[in-house]
Backbone as CSV, one residue per row, in Angstrom:
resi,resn,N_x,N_y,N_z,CA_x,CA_y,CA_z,C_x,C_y,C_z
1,UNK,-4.778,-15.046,-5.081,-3.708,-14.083,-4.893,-3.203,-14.232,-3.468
2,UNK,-2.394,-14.619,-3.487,-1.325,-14.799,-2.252,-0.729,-13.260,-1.739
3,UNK,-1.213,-12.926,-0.257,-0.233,-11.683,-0.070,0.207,-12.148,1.631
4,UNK,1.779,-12.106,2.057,2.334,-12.394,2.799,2.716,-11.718,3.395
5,UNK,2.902,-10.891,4.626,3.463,-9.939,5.846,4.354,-10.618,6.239
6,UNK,5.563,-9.369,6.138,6.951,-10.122,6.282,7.341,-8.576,7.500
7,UNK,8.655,-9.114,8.162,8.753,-7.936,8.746,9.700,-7.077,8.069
8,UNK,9.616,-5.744,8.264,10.210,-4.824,7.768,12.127,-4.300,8.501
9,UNK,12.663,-3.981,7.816,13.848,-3.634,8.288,13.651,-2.646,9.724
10,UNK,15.391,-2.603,10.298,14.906,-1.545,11.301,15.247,-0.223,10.525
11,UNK,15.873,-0.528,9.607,16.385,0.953,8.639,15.161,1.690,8.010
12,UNK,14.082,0.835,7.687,13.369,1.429,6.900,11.759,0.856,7.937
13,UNK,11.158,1.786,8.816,10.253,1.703,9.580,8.866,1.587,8.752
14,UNK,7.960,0.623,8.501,7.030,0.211,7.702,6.033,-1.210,7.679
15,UNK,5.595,-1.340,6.901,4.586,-2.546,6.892,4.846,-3.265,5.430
16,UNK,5.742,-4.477,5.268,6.428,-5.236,4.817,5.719,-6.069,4.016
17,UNK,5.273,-6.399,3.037,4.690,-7.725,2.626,5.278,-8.193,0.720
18,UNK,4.660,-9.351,0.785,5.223,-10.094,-0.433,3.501,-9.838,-1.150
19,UNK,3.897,-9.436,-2.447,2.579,-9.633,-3.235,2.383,-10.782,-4.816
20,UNK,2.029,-11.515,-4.800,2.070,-12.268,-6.251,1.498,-11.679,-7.020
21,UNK,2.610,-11.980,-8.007,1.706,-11.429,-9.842,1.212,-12.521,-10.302
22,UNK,0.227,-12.049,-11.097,-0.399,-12.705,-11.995,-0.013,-12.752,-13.093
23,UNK,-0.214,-13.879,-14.489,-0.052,-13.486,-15.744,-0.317,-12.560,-16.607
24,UNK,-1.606,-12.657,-15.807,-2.603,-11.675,-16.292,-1.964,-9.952,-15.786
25,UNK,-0.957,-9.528,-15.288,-0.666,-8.338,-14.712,0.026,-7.644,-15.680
26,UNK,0.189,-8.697,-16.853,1.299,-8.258,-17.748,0.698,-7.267,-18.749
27,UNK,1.384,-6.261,-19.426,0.816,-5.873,-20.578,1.687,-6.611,-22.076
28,UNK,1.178,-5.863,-23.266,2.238,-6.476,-24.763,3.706,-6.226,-24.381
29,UNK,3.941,-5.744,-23.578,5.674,-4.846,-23.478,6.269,-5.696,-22.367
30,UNK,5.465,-6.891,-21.658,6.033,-8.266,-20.563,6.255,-7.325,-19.673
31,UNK,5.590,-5.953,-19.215,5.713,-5.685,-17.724,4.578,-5.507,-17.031
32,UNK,4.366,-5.387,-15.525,3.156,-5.127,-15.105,2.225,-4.030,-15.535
33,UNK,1.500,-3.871,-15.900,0.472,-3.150,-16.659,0.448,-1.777,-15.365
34,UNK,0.300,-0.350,-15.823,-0.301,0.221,-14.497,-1.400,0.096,-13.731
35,UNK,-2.342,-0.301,-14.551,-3.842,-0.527,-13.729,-3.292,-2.107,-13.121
36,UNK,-2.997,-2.677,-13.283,-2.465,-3.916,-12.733,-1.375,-3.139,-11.710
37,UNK,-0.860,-2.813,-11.397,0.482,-2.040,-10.624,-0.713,-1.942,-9.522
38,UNK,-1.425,-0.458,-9.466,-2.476,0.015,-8.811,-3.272,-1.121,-7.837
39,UNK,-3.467,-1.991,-8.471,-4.203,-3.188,-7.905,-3.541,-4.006,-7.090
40,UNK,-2.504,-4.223,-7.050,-1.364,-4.906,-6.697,-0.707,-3.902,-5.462
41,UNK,-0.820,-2.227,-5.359,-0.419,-1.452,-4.269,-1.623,-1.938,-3.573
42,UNK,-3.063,-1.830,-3.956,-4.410,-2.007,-3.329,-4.077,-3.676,-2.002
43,UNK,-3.787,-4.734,-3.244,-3.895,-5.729,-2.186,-2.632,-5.983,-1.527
44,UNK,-1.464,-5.181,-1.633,-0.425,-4.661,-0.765,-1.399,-4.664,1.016
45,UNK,-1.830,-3.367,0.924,-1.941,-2.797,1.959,-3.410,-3.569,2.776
46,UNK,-3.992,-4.259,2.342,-5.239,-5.090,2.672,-4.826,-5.277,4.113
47,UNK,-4.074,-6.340,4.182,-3.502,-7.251,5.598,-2.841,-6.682,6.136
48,UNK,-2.456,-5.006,6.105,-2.056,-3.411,7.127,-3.105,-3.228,7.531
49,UNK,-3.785,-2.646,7.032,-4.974,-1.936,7.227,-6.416,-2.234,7.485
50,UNK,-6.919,-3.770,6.505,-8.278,-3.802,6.584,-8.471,-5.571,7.510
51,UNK,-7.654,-5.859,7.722,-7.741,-7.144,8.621,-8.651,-6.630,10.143
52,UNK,-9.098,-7.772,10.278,-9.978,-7.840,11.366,-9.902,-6.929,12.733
53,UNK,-8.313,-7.461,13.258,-7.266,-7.257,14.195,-7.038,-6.201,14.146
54,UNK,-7.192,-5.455,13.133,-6.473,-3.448,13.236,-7.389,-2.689,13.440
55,UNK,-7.020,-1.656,13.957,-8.058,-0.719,14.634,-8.454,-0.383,13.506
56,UNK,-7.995,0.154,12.477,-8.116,0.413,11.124,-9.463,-0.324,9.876
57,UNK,-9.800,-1.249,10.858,-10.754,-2.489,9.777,-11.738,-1.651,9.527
58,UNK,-12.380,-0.947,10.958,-14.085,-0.298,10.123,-13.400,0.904,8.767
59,UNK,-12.845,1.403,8.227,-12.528,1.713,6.675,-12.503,0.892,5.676
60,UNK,-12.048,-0.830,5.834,-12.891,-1.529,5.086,-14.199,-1.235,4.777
61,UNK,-14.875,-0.755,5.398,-16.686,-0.514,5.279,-16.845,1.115,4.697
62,UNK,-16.125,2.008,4.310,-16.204,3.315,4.281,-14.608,3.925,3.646
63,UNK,-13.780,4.140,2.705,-13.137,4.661,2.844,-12.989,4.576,1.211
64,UNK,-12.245,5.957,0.528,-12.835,6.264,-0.757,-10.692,6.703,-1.095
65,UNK,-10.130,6.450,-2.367,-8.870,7.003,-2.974,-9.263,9.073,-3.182
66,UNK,-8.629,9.709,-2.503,-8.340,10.969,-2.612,-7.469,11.345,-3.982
67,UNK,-6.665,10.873,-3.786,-5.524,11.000,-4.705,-4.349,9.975,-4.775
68,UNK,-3.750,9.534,-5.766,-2.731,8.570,-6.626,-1.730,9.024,-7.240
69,UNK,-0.390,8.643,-6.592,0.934,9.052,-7.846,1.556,7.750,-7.607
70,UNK,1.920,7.247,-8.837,2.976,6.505,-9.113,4.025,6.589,-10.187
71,UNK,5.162,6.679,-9.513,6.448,6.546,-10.122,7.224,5.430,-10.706
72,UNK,7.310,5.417,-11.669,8.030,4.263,-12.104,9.418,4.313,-12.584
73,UNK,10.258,3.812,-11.950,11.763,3.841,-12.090,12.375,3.013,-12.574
74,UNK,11.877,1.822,-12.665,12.311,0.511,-13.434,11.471,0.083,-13.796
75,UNK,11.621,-1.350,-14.596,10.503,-1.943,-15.138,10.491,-3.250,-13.429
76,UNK,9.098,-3.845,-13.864,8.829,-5.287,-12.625,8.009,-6.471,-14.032
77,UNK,8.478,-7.282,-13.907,8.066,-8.299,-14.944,7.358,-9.672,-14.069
78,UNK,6.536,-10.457,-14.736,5.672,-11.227,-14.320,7.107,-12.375,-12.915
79,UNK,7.936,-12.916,-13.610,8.899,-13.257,-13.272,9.831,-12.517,-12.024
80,UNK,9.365,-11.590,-11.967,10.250,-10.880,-10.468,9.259,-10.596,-9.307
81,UNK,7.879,-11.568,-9.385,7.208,-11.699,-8.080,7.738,-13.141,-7.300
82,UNK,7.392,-13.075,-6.237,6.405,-11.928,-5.716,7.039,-10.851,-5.449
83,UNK,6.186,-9.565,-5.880,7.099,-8.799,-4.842,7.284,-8.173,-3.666
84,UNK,8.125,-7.143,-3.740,8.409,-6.683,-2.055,8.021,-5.234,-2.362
85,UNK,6.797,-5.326,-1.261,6.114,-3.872,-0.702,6.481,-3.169,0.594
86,UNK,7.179,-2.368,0.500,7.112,-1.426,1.933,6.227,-0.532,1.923
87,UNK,5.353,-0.301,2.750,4.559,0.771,3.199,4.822,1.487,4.233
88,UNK,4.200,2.677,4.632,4.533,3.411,5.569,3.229,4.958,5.432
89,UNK,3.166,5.493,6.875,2.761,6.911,6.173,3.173,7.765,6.696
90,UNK,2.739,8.637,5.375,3.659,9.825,5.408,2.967,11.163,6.063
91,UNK,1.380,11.098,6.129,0.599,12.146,6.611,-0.736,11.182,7.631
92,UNK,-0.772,12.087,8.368,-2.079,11.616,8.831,-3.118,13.280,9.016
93,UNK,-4.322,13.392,8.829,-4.771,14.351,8.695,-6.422,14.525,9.754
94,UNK,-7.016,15.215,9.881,-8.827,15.118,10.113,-9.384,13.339,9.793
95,UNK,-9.758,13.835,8.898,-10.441,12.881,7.562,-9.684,11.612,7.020
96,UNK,-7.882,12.119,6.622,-7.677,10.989,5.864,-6.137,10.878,6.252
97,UNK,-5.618,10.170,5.422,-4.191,9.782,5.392,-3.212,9.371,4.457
98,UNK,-2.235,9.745,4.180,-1.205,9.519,2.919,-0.482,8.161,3.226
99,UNK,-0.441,7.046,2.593,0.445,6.102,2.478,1.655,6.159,1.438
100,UNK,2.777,5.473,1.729,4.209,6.060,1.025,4.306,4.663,0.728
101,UNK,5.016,3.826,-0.558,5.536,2.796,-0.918,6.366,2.753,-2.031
102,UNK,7.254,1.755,-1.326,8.462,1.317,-2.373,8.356,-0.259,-2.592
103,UNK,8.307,-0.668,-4.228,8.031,-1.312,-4.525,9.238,-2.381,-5.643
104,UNK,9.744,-3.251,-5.463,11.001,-3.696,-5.442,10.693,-5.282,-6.013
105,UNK,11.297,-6.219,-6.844,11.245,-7.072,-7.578,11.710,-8.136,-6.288
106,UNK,11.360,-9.026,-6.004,11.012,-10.465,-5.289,12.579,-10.906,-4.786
107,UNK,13.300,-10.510,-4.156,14.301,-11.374,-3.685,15.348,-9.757,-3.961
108,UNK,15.369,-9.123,-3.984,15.735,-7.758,-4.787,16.230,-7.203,-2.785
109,UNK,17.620,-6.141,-3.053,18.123,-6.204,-1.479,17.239,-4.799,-1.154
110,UNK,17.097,-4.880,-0.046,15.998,-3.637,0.430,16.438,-2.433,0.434
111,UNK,18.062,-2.502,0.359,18.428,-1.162,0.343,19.101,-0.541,-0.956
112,UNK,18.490,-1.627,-2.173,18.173,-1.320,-3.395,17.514,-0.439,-3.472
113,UNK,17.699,0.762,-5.243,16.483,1.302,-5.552,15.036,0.413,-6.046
114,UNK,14.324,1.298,-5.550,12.640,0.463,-6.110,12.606,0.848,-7.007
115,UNK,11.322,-0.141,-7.695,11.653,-0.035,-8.851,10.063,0.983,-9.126
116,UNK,9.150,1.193,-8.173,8.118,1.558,-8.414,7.911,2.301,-7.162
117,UNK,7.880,3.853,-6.530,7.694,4.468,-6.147,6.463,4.874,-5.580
118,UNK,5.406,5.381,-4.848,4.412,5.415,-5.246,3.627,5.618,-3.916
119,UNK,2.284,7.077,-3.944,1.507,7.240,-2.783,0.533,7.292,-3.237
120,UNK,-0.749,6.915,-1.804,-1.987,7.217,-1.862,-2.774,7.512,-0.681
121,UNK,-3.215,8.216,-1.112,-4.345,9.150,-0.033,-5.447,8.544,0.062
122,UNK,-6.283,8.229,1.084,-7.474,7.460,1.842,-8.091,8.403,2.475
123,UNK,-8.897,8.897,2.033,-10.072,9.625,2.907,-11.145,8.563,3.741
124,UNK,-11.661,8.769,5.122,-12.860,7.776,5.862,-13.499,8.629,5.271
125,UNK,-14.389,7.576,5.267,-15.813,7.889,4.024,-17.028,6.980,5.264
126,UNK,-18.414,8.207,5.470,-19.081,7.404,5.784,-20.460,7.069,4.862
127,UNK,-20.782,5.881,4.503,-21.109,5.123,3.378,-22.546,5.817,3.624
128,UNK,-23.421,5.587,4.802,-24.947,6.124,5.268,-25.154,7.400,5.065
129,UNK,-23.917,8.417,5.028,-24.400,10.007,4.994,-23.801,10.627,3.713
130,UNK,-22.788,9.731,3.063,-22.315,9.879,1.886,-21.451,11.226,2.360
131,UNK,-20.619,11.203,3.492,-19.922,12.438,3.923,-18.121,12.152,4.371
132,UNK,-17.529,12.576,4.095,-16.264,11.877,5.303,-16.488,12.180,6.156
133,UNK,-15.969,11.514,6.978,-16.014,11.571,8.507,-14.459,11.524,8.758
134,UNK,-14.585,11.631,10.525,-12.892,12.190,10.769,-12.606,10.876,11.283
135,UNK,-11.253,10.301,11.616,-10.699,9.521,11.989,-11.080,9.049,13.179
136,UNK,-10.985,7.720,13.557,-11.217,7.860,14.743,-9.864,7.751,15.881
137,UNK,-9.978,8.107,16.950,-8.884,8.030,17.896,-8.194,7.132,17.675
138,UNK,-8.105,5.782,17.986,-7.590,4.561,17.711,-7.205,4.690,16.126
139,UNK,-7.772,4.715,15.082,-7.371,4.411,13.776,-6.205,5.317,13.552
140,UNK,-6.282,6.652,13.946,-5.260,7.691,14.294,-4.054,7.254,14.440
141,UNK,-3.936,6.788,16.173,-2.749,6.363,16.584,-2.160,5.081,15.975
142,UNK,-2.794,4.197,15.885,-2.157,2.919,14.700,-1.584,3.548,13.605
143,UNK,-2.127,4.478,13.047,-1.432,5.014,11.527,-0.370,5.967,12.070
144,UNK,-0.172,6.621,12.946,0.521,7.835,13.383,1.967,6.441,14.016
145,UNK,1.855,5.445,14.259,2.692,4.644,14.590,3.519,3.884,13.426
146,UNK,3.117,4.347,12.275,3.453,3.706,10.989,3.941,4.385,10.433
147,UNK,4.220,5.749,11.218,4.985,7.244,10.254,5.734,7.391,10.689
148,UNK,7.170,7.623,9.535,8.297,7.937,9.403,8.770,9.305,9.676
149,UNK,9.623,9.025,11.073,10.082,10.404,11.467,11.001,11.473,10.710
């Protein structure tokens, strides 16, 4: 699975990347399946968030889904990857944080509607005490730099 960081518009302040579909993403109806969708927001945000380089990486090691909505406004078919992910967030909190994405068919103009709408909440989770824990300073301000005024 190929996922590519592209930069983001200045119109739309965010974390940009290309994601490939698989065949396998499809359901009987030739569109991306939702549990396939879900998976595909997941390795969206990998190379934001859990890369080495971001203050953000120790949640690779600890960090649990709060809550999930996705909207679907159009269909995305195996054939309209890779596609185009904008991310961004929308909350930052104690404990956790809301990510916002618009999700848009492969070559598709950015200031198109998406075709897939869609947030998720990340609680830090610490794995040894089985407790959340609060953010840390640094992970804070990296995410608080990714939110839309």
């Amino acid at each position: 699975m190929k996922v590519e960081a592209v930069e983001a518009t200045e119109a739309a302040v965010g974390f940009h990347t290309k994601v490939g579909v698989r065949w396998s993403d499809m359901d009987v109806f030739q569109h991306i399946n939702h549990a396939r969708m879900v998976t595909l927001l997941e390795e969206a945000r990998i190379p934001w968030l859990f890369e080495d380089d971001r203050p953000t990486v120790s949640l690779r090691n600890g960090a649990v889904i709060a809550d999930l909505h996705v909207r679907y406004r159009g269909q995305l078919r195996h054939d309209d990857g890779p596609l185009d992910v904008l991310m961004w967030i929308e909350a930052v909190r104690a404990v956790d944080f809301t990510i916002g994405y618009e999700v848009r068919a492969g070559g598709a103009d950015p200031e198109s509607a998406p075709a897939i709408v869609a947030s998720t909440q990340i609680a830090a989770f610490d794995i040894d005490t089985q407790r959340l824990r609060r953010l840390t300073a640094p992970e804070r301000e990296y995410l608080e730099s990714w939110k839309r005024g």
